[in-house]
C-alpha beads as a LAMMPS data file, in Angstrom:
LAMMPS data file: protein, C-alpha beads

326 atoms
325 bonds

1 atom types
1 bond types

-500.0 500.0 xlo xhi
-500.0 500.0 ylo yhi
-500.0 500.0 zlo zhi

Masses

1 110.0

Atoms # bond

1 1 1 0.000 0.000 0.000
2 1 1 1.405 3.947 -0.759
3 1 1 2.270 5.568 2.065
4 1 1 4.239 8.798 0.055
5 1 1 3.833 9.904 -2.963
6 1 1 6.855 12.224 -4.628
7 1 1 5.388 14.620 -7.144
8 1 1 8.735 16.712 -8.620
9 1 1 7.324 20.047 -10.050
10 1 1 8.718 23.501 -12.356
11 1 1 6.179 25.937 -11.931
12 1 1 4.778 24.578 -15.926
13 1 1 1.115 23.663 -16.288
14 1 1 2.590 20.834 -18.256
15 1 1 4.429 19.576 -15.143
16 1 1 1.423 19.653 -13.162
17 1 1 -0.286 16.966 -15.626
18 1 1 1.617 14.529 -13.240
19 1 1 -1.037 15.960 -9.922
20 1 1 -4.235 14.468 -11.029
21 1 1 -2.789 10.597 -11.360
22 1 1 -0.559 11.187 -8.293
23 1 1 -3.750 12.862 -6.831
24 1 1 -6.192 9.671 -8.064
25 1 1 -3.455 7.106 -6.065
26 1 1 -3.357 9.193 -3.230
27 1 1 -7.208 9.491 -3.325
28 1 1 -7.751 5.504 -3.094
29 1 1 -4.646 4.792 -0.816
30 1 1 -4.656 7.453 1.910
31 1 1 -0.906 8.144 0.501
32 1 1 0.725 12.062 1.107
33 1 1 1.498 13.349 -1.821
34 1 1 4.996 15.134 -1.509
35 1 1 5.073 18.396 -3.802
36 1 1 9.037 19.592 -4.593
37 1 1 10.939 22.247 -6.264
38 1 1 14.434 22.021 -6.953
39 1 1 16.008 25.583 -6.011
40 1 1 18.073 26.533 -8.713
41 1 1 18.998 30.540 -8.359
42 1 1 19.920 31.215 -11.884
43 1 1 17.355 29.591 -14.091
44 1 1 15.943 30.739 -17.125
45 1 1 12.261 30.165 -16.597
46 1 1 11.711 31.159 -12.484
47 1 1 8.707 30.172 -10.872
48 1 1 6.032 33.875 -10.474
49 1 1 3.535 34.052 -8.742
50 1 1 1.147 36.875 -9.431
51 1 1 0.657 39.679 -6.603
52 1 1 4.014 39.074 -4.867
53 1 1 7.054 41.226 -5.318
54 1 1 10.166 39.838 -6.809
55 1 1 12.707 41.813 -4.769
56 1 1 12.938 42.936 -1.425
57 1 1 13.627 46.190 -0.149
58 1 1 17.561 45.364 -0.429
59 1 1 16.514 44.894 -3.846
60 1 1 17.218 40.808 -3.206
61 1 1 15.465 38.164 -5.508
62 1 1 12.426 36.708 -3.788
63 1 1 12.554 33.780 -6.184
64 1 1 12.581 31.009 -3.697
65 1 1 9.561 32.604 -1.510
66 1 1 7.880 32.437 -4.927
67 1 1 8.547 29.033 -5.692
68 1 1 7.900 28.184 -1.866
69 1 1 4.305 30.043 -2.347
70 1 1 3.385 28.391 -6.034
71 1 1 3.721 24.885 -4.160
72 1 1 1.872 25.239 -0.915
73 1 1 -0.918 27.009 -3.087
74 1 1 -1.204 23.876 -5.057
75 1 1 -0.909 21.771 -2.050
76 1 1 -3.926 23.755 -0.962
77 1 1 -5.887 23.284 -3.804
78 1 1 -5.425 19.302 -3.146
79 1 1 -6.130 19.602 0.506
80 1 1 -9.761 21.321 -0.342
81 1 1 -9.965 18.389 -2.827
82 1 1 -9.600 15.984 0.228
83 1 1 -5.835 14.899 -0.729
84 1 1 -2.976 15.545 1.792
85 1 1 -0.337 17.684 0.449
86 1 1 2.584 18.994 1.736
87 1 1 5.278 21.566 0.143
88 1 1 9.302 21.172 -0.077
89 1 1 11.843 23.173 -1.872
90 1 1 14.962 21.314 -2.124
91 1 1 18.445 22.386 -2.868
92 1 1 20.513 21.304 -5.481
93 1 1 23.558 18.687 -4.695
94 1 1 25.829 20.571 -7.336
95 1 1 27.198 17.576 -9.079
96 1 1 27.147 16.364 -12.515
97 1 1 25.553 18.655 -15.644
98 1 1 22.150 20.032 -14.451
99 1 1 19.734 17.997 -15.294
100 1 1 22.165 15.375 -13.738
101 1 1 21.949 17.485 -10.279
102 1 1 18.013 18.100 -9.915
103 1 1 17.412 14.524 -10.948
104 1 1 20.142 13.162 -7.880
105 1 1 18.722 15.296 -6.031
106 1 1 15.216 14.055 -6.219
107 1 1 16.107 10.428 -6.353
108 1 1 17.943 11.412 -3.169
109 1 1 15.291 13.331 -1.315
110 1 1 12.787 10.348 -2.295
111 1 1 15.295 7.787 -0.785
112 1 1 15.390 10.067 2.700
113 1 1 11.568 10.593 3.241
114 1 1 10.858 7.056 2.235
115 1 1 8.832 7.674 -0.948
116 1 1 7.106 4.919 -2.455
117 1 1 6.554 5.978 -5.787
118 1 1 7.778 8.791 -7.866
119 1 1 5.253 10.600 -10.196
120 1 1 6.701 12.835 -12.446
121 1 1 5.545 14.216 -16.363
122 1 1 7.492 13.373 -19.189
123 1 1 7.447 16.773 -20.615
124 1 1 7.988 20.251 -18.615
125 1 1 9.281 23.641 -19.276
126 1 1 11.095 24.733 -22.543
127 1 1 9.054 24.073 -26.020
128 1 1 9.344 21.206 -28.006
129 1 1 13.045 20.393 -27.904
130 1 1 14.613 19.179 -24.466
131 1 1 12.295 20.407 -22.020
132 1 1 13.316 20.713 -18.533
133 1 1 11.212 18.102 -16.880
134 1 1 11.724 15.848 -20.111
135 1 1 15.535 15.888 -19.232
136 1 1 14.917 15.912 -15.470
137 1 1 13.103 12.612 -16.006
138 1 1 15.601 11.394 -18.753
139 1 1 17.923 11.359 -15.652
140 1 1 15.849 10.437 -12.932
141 1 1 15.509 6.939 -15.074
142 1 1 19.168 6.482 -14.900
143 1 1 19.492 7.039 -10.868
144 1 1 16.172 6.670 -8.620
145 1 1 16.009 3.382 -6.865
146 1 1 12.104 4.452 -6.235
147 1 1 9.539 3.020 -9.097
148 1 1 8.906 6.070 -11.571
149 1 1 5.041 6.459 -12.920
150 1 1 5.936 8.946 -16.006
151 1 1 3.002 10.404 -17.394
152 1 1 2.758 12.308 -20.708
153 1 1 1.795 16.022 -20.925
154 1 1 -0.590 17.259 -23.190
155 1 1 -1.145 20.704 -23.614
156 1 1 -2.969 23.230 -21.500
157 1 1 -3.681 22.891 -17.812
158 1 1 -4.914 19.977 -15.580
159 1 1 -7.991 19.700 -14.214
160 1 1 -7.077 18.520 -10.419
161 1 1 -10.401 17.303 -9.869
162 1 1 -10.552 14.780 -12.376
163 1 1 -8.860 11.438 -10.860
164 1 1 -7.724 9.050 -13.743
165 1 1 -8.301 5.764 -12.793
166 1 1 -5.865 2.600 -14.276
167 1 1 -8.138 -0.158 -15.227
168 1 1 -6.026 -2.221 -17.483
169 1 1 -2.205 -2.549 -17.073
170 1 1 0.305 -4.190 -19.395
171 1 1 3.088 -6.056 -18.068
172 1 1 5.887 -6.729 -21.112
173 1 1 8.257 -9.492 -19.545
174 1 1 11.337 -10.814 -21.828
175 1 1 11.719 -14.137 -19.580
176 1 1 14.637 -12.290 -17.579
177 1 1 14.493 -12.133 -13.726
178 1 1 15.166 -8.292 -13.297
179 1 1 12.111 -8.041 -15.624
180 1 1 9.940 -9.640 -12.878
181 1 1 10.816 -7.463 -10.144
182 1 1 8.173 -4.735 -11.840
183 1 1 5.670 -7.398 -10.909
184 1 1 5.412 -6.152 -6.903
185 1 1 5.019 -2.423 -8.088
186 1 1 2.621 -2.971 -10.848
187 1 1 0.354 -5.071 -8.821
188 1 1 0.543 -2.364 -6.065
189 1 1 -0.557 0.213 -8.197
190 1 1 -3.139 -1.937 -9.295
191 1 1 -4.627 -3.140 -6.002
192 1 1 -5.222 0.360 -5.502
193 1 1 -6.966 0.866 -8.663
194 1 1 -8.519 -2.816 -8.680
195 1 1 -6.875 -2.863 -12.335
196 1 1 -6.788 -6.095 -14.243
197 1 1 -3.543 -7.431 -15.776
198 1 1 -2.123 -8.348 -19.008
199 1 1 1.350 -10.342 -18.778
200 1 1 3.146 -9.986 -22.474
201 1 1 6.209 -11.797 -24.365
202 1 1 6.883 -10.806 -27.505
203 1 1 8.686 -13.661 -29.812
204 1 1 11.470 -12.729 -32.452
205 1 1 10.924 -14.832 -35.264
206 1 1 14.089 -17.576 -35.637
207 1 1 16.384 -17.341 -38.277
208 1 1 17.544 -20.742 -40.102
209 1 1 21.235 -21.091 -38.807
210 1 1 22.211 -23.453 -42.027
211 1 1 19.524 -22.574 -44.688
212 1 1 18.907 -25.704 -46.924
213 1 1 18.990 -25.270 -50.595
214 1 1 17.157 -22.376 -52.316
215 1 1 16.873 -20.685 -49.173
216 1 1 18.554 -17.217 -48.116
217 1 1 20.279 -16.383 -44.762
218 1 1 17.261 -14.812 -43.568
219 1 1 14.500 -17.062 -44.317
220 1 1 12.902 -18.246 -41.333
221 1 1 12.766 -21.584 -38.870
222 1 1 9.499 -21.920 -38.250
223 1 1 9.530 -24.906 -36.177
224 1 1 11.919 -23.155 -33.872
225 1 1 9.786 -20.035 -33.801
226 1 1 6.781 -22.793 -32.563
227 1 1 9.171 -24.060 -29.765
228 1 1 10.263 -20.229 -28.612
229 1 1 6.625 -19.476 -28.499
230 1 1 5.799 -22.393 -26.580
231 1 1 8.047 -22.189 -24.087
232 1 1 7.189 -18.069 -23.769
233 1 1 3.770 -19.162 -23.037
234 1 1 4.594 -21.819 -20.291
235 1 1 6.948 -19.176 -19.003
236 1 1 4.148 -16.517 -18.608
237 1 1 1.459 -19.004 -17.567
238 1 1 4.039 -19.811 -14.512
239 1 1 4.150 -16.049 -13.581
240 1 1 0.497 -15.953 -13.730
241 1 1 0.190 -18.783 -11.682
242 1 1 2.058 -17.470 -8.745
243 1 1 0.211 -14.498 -8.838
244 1 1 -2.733 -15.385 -9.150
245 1 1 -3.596 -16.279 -5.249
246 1 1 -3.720 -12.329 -4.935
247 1 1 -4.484 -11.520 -8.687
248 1 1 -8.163 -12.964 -9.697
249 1 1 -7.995 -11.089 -13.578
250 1 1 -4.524 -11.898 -15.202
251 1 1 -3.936 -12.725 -18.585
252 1 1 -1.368 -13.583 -20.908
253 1 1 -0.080 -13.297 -24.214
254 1 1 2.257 -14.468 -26.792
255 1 1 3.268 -11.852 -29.905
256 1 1 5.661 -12.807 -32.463
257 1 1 7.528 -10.005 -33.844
258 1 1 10.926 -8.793 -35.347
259 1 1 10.663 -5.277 -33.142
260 1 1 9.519 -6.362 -29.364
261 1 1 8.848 -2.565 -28.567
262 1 1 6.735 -2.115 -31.820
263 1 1 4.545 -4.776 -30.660
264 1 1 4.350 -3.910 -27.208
265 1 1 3.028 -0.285 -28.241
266 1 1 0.656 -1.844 -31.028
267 1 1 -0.838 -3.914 -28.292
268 1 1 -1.342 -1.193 -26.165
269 1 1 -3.003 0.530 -29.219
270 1 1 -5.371 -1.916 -29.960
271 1 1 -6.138 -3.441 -26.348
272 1 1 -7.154 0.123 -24.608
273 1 1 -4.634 0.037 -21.759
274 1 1 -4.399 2.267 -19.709
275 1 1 -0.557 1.482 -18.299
276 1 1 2.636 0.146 -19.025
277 1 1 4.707 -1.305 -16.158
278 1 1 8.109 -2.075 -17.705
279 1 1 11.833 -2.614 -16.109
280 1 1 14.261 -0.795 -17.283
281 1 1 17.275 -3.290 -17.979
282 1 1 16.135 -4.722 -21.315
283 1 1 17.056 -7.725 -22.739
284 1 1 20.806 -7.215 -23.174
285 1 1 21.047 -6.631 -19.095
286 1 1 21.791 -3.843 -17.055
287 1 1 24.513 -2.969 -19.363
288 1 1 22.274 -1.886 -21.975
289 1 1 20.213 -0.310 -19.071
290 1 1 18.230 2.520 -21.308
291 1 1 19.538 3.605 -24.319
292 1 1 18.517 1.409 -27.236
293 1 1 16.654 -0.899 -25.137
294 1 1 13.008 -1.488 -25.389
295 1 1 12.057 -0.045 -22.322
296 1 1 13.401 3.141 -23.743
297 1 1 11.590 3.213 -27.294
298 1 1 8.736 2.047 -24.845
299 1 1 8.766 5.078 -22.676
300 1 1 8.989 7.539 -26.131
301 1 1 6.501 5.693 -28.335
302 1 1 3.720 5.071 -25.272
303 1 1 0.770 7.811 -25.333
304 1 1 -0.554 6.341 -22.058
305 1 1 1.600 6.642 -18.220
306 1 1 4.283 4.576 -18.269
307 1 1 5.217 2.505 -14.486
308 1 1 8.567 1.820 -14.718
309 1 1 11.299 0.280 -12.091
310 1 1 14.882 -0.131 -12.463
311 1 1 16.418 -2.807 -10.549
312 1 1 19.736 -3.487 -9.338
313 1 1 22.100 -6.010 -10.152
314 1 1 21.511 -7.974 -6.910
315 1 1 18.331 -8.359 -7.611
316 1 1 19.048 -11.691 -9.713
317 1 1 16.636 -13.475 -8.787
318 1 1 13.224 -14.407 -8.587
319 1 1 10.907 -12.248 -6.669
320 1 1 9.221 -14.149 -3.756
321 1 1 5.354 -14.805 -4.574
322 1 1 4.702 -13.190 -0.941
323 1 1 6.864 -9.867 -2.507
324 1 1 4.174 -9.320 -5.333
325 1 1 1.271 -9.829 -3.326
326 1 1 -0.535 -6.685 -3.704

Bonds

1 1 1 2
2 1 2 3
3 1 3 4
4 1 4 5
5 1 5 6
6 1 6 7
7 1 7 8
8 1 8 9
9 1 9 10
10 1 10 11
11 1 11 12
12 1 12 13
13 1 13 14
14 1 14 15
15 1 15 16
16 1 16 17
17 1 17 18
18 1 18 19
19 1 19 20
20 1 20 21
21 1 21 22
22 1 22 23
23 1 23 24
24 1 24 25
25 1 25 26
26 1 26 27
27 1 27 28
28 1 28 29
29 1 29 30
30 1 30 31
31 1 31 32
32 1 32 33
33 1 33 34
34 1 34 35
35 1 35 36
36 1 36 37
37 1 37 38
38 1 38 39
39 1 39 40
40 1 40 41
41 1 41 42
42 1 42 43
43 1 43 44
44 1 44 45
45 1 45 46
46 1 46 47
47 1 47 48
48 1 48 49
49 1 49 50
50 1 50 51
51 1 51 52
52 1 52 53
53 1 53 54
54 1 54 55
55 1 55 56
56 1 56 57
57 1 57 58
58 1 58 59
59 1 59 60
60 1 60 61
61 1 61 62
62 1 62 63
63 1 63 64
64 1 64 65
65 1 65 66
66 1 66 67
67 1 67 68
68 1 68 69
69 1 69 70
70 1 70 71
71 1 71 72
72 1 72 73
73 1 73 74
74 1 74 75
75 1 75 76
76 1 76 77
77 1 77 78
78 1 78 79
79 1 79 80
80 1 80 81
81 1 81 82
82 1 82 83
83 1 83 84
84 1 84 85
85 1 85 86
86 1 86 87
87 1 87 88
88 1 88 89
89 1 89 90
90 1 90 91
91 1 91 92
92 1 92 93
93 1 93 94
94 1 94 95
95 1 95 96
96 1 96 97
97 1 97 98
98 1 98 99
99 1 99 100
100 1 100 101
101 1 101 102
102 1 102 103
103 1 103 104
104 1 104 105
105 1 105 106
106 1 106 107
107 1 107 108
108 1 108 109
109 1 109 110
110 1 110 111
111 1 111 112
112 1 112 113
113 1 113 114
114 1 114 115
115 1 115 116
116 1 116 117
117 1 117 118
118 1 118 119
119 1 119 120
120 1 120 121
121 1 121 122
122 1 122 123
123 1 123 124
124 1 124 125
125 1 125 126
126 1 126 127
127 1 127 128
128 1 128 129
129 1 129 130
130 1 130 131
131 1 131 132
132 1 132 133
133 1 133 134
134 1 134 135
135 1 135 136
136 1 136 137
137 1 137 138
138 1 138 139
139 1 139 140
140 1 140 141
141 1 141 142
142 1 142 143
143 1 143 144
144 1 144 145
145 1 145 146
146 1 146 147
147 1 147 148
148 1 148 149
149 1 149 150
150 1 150 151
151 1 151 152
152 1 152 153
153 1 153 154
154 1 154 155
155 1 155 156
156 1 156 157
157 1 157 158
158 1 158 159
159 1 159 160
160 1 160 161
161 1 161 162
162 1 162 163
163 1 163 164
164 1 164 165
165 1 165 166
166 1 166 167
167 1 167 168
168 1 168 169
169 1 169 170
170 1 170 171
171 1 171 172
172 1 172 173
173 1 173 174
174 1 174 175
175 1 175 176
176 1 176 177
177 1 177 178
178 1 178 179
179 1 179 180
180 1 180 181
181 1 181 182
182 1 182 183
183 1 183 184
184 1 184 185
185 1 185 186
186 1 186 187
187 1 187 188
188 1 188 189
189 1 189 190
190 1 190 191
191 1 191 192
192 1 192 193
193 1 193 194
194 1 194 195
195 1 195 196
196 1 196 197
197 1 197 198
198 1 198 199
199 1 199 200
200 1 200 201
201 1 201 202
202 1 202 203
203 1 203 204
204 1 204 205
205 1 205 206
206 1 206 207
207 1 207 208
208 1 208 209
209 1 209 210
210 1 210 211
211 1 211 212
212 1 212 213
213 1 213 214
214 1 214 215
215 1 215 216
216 1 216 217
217 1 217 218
218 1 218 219
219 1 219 220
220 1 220 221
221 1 221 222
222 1 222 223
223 1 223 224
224 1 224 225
225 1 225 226
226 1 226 227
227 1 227 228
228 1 228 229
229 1 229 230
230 1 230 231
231 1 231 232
232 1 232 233
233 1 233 234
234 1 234 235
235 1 235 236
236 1 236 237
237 1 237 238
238 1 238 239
239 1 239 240
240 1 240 241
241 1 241 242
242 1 242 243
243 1 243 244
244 1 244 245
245 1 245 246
246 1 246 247
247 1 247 248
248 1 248 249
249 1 249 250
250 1 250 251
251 1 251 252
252 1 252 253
253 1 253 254
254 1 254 255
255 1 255 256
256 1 256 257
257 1 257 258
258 1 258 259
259 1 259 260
260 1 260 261
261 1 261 262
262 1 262 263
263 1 263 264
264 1 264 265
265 1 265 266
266 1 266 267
267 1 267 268
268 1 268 269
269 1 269 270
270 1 270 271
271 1 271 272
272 1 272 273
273 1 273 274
274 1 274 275
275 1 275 276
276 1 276 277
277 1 277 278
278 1 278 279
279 1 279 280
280 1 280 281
281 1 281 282
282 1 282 283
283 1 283 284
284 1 284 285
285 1 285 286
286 1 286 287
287 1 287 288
288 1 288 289
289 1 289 290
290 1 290 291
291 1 291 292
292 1 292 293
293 1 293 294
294 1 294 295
295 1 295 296
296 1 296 297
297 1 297 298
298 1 298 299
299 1 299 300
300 1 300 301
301 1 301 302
302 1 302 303
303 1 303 304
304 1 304 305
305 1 305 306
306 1 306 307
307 1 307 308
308 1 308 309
309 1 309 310
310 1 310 311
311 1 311 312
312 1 312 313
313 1 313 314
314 1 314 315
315 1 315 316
316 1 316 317
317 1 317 318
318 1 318 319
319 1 319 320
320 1 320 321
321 1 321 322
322 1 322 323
323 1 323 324
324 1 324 325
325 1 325 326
């Protein structure tokens, strides 16, 4: 069950998209949601709010009683709403480029106060280049040992009031351990949202090591495409099996395809859902942790909130059945 909620913020309508799913958790859970600001004195884009001065009489910038004052007037907002907010500005830990800095320092801050999710948009301030929460999440991907729940930004302003529920999550495994460990976050969220679940392993066709004669090198071995896809159903029918004591609606599914993240967003397309719960490593390992992996065209291609946990290297091996009980 959520306990803490971390919702990182700019001072962007387009940030604030992240509130109303952070807000919908909170709202079933009894979770705090946790709003922050990363100080950072000589920004571009400062944080204004509208009937307060921006210099005292010493003629020194007021910019972090304005950031202090945009956040605990959206935690207000929540509060009337019935959602427990509270306000932070942190300050920056000064290392690496800046994105780098705001992102360790959030994964940090989340670490301290125990957060058990990190909810955060996609998109922020700064057009339609590298925007500033775009990059900030970019990095928090790379460091935060909390589960991210990256939502995409549309334009114009959220309505707070409206609480998106998650009714159908998708659950892309590759038949790695590290992949299960998303299993124990994406069934939390989904307790709380009494979600059903769709476990998913996409095939890649097999490739005829010695092609007979009038074949090419890529023609295809169908027989050992049959046996792959066989065994990828036994394998999810296994995970389904030890969840299902806790989990009375999960379902699985075997797609053969040459591009595993192509299919995974097709089937998103065409099934409705309203979630993605991936892990981060890929199917090369942690070494390919991001870049190139399918998580990663995953996280660009998906229209929909993306759950998404990156674990460590010691967590090879199977998660207990009691640690994904939702």
């Amino acid at each position: 069950m959520y306990r803490s909620l971390l919702v990182p913020l700019d001072g962007s309508a387009l940030s604030e998209h992240a509130l109303p799913f952070a807000s919908a958790i909170a709202h079933r859970s009894g979770a705090q949601l946790r709003l922050v600001h990363v100080h950072v004195p000589y920004t571009a884009n400062p944080i204004f709010v509208e009937g307060m001065p921006v210099v005292d009489e010493e003629l020194h910038s007021l910019r972090r009683e304005h950031e202090r004052a945009y956040l605990e007037r959206l935690s207000a907002r929540l509060v009337v709403e019935s959602i427990a907010a509270t306000a932070c500005i942190l300050e920056p830990l000064g290392v690496g480029t800046h994105a780098e800095s705001i992102a360790d320092t959030i994964s940090r801050h989340a670490t301290a106060i125990g957060a058990d999710l990190i909810v955060v948009t996609t998109h922020g301030r700064g057009g339609m280049a590298r925007f500033w929460l775009g990059s900030i999440a970019d990095a928090l991907i790379h460091v935060s040992t909390v589960p991210l729940l990256l939502i995409p930004s549309p334009d114009g302003a959220p309505d707070l009031r409206h609480l998106p529920p998650f009714r159908q999550i998708l659950i892309p495994l590759d038949g790695e351990v590290l992949a299960e460990h998303i299993l124990e976050h994406a069934l939390a969220l989904g307790a709380v949202m009494q979600a059903t679940y769709s476990l998913l392993r996409v095939v890649t066709p097999v490739i005829l090591l010695e092609p007979a004669p009038f074949t090419t090198p890529t023609d295809l071995d169908p027989d050992a495409t049959i046996r792959d896809e066989t065994e990828a159903q036994r394998y999810l029918q296994t995970i389904a099996t030890r969840l299902q004591p806790d989990v009375l609606d999960v379902r699985t599914q075997v797609v053969v395809a040459q591009q595993p993240a192509a299919a995974i967003l097709e089937q998103i397309r065409a099934r409705q859902i309203d979630l993605v719960a991936i892990a981060t490593h890929g199917r090369g390992g942690l070494a390919r942790m991001l870049l190139g992996s399918v998580a990663d065209k995953v996280i660009r291609g998906a229209e929909i909130p993306v759950l998404l946990y990156r674990p460590q290297e010691s967590m090879a091996h199977p998660p207990a059945v009691s640690a994904v009980r939702a």
